[in-house]
Structure formats: structure tokens, C-alpha cells
C-alpha positions in Angstrom: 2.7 245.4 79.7 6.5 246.4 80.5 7.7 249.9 78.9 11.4 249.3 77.8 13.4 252.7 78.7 14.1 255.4 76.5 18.0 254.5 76.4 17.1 250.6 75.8 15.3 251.9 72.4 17.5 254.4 71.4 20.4 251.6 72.0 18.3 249.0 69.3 17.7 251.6 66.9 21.4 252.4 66.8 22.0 249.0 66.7 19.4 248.6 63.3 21.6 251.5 62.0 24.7 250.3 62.2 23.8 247.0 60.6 21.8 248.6 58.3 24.7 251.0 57.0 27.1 248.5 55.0 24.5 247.5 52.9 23.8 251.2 52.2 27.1 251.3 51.3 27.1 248.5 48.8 24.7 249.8 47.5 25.9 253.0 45.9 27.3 253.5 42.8 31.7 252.7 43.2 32.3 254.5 40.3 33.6 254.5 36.9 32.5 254.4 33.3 30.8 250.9 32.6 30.6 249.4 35.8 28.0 247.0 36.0 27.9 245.2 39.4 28.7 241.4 39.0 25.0 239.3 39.2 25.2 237.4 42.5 23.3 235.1 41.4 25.5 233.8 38.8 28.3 233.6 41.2 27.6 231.1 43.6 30.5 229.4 45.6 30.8 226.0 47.5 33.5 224.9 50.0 36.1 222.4 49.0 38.0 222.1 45.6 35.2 220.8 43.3 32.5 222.9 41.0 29.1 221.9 41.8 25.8 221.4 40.0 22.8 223.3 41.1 19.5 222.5 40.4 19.0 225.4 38.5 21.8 224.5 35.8 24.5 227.1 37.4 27.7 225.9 38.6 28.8 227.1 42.0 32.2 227.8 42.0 34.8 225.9 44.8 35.7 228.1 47.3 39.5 226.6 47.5 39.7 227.0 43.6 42.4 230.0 42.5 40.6 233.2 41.4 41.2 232.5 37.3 38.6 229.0 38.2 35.9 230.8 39.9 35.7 233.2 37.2 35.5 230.9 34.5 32.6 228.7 36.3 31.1 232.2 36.8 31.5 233.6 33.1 30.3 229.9 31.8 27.2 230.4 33.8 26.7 233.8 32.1 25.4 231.0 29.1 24.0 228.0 30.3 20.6 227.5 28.5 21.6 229.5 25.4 21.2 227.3 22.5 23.7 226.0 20.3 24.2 227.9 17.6 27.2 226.7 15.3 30.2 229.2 15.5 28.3 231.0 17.7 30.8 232.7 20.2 33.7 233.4 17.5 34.2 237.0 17.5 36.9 239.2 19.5 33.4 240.0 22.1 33.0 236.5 22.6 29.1 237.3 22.0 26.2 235.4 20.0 22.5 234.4 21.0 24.0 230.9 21.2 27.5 229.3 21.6 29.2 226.1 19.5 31.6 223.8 21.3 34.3 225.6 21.3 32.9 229.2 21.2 31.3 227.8 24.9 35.1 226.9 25.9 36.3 229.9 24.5 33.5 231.9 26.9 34.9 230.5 29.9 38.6 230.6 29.7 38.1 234.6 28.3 36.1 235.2 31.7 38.8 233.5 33.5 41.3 236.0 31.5 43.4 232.8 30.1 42.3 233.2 26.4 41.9 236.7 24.1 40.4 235.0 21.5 38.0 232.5 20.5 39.8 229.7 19.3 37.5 226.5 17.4 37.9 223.3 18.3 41.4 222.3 16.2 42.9 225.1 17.2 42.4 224.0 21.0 44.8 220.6 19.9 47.6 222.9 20.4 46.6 225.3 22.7 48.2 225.3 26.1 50.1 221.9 27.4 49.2 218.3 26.4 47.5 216.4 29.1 44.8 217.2 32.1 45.7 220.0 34.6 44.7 219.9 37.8 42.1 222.7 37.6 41.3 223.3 33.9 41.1 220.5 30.9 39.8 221.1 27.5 39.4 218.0 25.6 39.2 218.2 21.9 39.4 216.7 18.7 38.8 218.6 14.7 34.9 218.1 15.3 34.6 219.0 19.2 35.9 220.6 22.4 34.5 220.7 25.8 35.8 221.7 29.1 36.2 219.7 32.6 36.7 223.0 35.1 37.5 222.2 38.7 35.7 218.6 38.2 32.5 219.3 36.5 32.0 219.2 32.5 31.0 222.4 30.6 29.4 220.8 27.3 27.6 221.7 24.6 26.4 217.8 23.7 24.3 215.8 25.5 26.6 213.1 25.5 26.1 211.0 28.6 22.7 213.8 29.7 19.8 212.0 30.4 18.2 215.6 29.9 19.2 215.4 26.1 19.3 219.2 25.7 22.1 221.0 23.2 23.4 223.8 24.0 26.1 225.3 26.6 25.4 223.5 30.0 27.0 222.1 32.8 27.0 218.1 32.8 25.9 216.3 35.5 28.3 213.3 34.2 31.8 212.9 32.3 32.0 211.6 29.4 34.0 209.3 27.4 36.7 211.3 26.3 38.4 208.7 23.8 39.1 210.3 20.7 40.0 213.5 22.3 43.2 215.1 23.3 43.7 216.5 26.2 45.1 220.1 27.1 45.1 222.9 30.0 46.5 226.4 30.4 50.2 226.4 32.0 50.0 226.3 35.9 46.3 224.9 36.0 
């Protein structure tokens, strides 16, 4: 058996220390009334421009996407699998046990700090400008909205699922959006 030095083992234990010490450091408190450090695992990122689906249900956010996308694939993950819950969503907290169509919209484009308040889904015919943006569309009609953000849908109807569940979720699949107008948020 070979008996490493005493400078060889005091060299890896500095070593251990040094990596060891920024996650020390993240690890303390930054700070400041309210601070609740962001979940990591509601924030997970891809490379390239497009959103993608996770097996879970979450949406990781693209990695080339402006700051205002990743946050609202981010927030809208903060309420996949709630159920749907009509008007749920429409208060200045953007809160409920469950979302409706356009309180799920809503959710997202507040997170991405594009929207102060809930708007339903007639309201969304005029919001913005008319036609698909390149990051963010809301399509909507009187009776629905739902969201395409950085190529995936954010839906509350099954429409086009095979899984069939209601609620706020990421779709695996567009839809058909005849019937719908389209709309996004000036420079997206």
C-alpha cells in the first residue's frame, strides 16, 4: 500500500473546499423581506429557440428565448396539473386552486411581466397586436383562449390530447385554431 504525502492530502482537501464553497454560498439567505428562492425544478431550460415537453408535464424553457419567454414557460409551470376551475385565476393575485382558459393565459404572461391583470378570454380579442408573434401567441375567441409560447401550446382543453385531461397543461400537439383570432404582446 502507497502512503500519499502529507502536502498531496492537504492539496485535495483544499481542492474539496474550494469547490465545496460556492455552493455554501448559494446557499445562504441573499436577503430581503419575501424572498423565496425560485424552485429549480420548475425552471428547466433547453438549447435552441423552442419550449419543450418533459415527461413530467413541465415545459423547459429555450435557452435562446428573451428573458420575458422563459419566465412565462416558468410561471405556467407553477400550474400545470391544477384543475380547471371556471374563472379561476381572475383576481389582481392571479391565484385560485384551479385556472379557466384565460385565467391560465393570464398566469403566464403576468409571470412574464407583459400583463397586470387577468383579462377573460374576449378581452384577449383586443389585447396586444393582431396576428402571431414570433415568441408569444394567444389565440382566442368569446368562449376560449390559449397560448402558443416559444412553439408549444399552454391549454386548458384537451383538444387534440390523447391524455384527455382538463385543466392548465402543456400540449403535446397544436390545435386547430380556426375560429380563433390571433394576437401577441408588441415586440414578441
Amino acid at each position: 500500500m502507497r502512503v500519499r504525502s502529507l502536502p498531496n492530502i492537504v492539496m485535495v482537501l483544499l481542492g474539496l473546499l474550494v469547490f465545496a464553497a460556492p455552493a455554501v454560498a448559494q446557499d445562504a439567505d441573499p436577503g430581503g423581506y419575501g424572498y423565496v428562492a425560485p424552485d429549480p425544478s420548475l425552471q428547466p431550460v433547453v438549447t435552441g429557440s423552442v419550449a419543450r415537453l418533459l415527461p413530467v408535464g413541465l415545459a423547459a424553457a429555450p435557452l435562446d428565448a428573451p428573458p420575458e419567454v422563459q419566465n412565462a414557460v416558468w410561471a405556467a409551470n407553477k400550474i400545470i396539473g391544477l384543475p380547471y376551475v371556471y374563472g379561476g385565476g381572475h383576481n389582481l393575485r392571479f391565484t385560485g386552486r384551479g385556472y379557466d382558459c384565460s385565467g391560465t393565459v393570464s398566469f403566464a404572461l403576468h409571470g412574464a411581466n407583459l400583463l397586470r391583470a387577468p383579462l377573460d378570454s374576449g378581452s384577449f380579442m383586443r389585447w396586444g397586436l393582431a396576428g402571431k408573434g414570433s415568441w408569444f401567441t394567444i389565440y382566442t375567441n368569446p368562449g376560449h383562449a390559449f397560448a402558443v409560447i416559444a412553439g408549444l401550446r399552454l391549454d386548458t382543453s384537451p383538444a387534440g390530447d390523447p391524455s384527455g385531461l382538463r385543466g392548465p397543461r402543456w400540449r403535446p400537439v397544436l390545435r386547430s385554431t380556426r375560429g380563433f383570432r390571433a394576437r401577441h404582446p408588441l415586440g414578441f
